[in-house]
N, C-alpha and C positions, 0 to 999 in steps of 0.2 A: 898590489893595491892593499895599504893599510886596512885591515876590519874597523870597522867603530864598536865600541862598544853600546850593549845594550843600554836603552836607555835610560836616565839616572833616577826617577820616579820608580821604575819595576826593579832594579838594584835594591833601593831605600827596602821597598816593602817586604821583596823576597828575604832580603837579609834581615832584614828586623824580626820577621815570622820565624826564621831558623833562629835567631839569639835569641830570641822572646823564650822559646822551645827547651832549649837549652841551658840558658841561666836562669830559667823564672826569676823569681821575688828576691833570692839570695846570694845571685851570683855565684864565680866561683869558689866553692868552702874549700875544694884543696888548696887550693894555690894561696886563699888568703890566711889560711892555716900555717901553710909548709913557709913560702917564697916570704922575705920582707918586703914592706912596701915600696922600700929605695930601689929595690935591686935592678936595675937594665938588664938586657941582653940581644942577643941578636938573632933570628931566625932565619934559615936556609930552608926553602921548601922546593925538594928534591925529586926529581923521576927518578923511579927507580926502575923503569925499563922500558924500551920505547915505547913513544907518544907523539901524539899530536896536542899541544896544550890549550888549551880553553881555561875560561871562569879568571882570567886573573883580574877583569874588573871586581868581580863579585869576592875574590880574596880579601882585594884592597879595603872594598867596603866593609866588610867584616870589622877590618882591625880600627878604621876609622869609625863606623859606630862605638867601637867599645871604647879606646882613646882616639880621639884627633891626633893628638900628638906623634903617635907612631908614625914613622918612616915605612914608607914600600917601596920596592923600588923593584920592577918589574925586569927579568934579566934578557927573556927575548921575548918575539912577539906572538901577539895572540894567534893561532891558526900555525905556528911554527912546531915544524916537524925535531922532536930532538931524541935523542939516545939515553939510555940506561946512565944513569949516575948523574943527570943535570942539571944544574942548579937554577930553576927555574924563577925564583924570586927571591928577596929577601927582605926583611921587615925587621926592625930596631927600635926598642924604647924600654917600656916598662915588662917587666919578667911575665908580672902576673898578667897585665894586656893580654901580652902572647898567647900565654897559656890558655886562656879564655877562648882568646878565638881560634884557636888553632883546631880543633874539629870541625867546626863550623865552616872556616877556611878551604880544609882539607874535603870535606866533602863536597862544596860547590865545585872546586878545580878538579876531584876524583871522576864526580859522576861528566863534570863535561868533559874532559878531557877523553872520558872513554867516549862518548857521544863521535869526538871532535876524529880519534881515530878507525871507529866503526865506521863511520864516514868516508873517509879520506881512503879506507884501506876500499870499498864501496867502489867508489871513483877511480880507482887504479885498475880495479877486477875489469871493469868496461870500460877502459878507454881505449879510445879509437873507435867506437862504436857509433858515435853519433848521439846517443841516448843522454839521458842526465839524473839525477840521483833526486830527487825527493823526498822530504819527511809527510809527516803525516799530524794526527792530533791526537794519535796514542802514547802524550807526556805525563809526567808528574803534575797532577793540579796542584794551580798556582803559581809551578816553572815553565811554563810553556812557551813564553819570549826566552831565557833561558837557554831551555833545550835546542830550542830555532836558533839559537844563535850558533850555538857549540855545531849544529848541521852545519851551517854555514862558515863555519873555522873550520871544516873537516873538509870544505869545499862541494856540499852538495848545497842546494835549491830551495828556498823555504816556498811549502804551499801556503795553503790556506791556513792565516791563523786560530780562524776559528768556523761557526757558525753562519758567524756573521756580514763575512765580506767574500764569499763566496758561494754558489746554489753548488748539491751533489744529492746528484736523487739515486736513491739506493732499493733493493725488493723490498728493505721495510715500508718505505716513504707506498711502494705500492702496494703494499699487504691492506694497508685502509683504505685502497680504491684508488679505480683511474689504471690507465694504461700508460707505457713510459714517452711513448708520446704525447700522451694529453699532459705529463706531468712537465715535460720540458718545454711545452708552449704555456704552462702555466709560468712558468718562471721567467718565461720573456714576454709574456703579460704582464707581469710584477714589476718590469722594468729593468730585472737582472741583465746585464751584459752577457750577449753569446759567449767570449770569451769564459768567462768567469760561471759557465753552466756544467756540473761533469753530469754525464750518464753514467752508472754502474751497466756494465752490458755483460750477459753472462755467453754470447754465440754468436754469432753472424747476423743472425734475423732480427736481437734485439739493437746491434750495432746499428743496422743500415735503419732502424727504427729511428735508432737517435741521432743521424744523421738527419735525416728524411725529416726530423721536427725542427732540427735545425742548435742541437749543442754545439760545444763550442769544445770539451773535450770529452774522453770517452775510457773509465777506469775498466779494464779487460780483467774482470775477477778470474782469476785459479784457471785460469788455463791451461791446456799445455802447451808445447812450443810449437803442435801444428797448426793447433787454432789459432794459437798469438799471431802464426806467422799469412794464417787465411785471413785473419783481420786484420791484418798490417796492408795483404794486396787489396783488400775494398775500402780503406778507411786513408792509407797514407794520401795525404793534402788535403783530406776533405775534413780533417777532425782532428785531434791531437790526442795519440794514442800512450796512454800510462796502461802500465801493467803492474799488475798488484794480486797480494793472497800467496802467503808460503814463501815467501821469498828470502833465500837466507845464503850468508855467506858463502862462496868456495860455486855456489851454484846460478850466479847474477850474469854472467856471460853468454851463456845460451839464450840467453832471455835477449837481453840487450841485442842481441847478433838476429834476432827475427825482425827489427827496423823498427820497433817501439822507439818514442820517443823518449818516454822515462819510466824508470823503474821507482812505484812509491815503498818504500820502504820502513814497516813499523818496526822493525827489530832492532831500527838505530837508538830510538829513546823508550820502547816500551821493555827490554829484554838485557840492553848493553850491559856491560861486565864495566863495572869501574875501573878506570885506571888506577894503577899504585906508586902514590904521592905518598912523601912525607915530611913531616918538619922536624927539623935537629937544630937543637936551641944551646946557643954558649954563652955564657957570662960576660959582661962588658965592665969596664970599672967606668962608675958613676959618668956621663956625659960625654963618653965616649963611644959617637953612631959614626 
């Protein structure tokens, strides 16, 4: 199934915030210094060693804020898994265009692209398990459709985008009072959907708590794998059990293999290592894309 890209409103703003950032008031001085204003060329923007790519709407847009006129032309697709040395897009027009957005470029497709294969590589470690991979809302403010999307090019699950479209009651919410049952009947007071209610539950007692009020999922903070696996025999069907807290590469199978249903995972967009892109640019004679 084709990805869609994110949608064209959060593109606009995200990328305008990063060239706004970047060119301020005078644009690029090198380029209008070095390059002449005629000069075309052609841009290759290259893995330089496997990946999963993401951000190539958000490239596009780059080069279209700074000229319309440039050409993109996208080489494979988003969520596609490719190898060292591959030429994952290319763009053609004006030299100094290029040059302008070519950082800005580079690092929307860098940071998601590393997203897209922390992800993906996530997905591989547990499968066959049953479980499924979840992000969280430990992003870049401001990227946070973004970052969810690159999760979901990597093949894991977007949760909650924000605050706002779903309840998650946590020990802070009860450090100012109320018990974790009274607080999840408060949310299905509110008119919140069971579904869309998590418990933080840090044991057994406060699990069957928040069942007993009636959530609808239940995040199993820093467990280990006896407990995950005690509250997986009290909880599996009657709740939807995430597991969460420390959770990091190389060590996501154990976990998944106790019968959780998902592993949420902050270390995809709050910690990830950017992937390494780059653009290599060649001269074109005049009208020549």
């Amino acid at each position: 199934m084709r990805l869609a890209p994110p949608d064209p409103d959060t593109l606009r703003r995200a990328v305008g915030a990063a060239l706004a950032e970047d060119l301020g008031e005078r644009g690029d001085i090198t380029s209008a210094a070095v390059v002449p204003a005629e000069a075309e060329a052609r841009a290759s923007l290259v893995a330089r060693e496997r990946m999963v790519v993401a951000g190539l709407a958000a490239a596009r847009e780059v080069f279209r804020q700074i000229d319309a006129t440039i050409a993109f032309v996208p080489l494979v697709d988003e969520g596609a898994a490719v190898e060292a040395d591959t030429v994952v897009a290319r763009a053609s027009g004006r030299a100094r265009a290029l040059l302008a957005g070519e950082r800005t470029a580079l690092n929307f497709l860098q940071r998601m692209s590393g997203i897209a294969t922390a992800t993906r590589d996530a997905v591989a470690e547990i499968e066959g398990t049953g479980a499924v991979v979840l992000d969280t809302r430990k992003t870049v403010p401001g990227l946070r459709r973004l970052d969810k999307h690159a999760v979901e090019a990597g093949g894991g699950v977007n949760h909650r985008m924000g605050l706002h479209d779903a309840a998650m009651v946590k020990d802070t919410h009860l450090g100012v009072g109320g018990s974790l049952g009274d607080a999840v009947r408060a949310c299905l007071a509110a008119g919140i959907p069971r579904e869309a209610i998590t418990a933080e539950v840090r044991d057994e007692r406060e699990l069957a708590e928040a069942i007993e009020a009636g959530a609808g999922r239940a995040l199993l903070d820093n467990m280990d794998l006896g407990l995950l696996a005690a509250c997986v025999a009290r909880g599996r069907g009657r709740i939807v059990l995430e597991a969460s807290g420390g959770l990091r590469p190389g060590a996501l199978r154990p976990v998944a293999e106790t019968g959780v249903d998902a592993l949420s995972l902050g270390y995809l967009t709050h910690s990830v290592r950017a992937a390494d892109l780059a653009m290599d640019l060649e001269p074109l004679p005049r009208g020549d894309r």
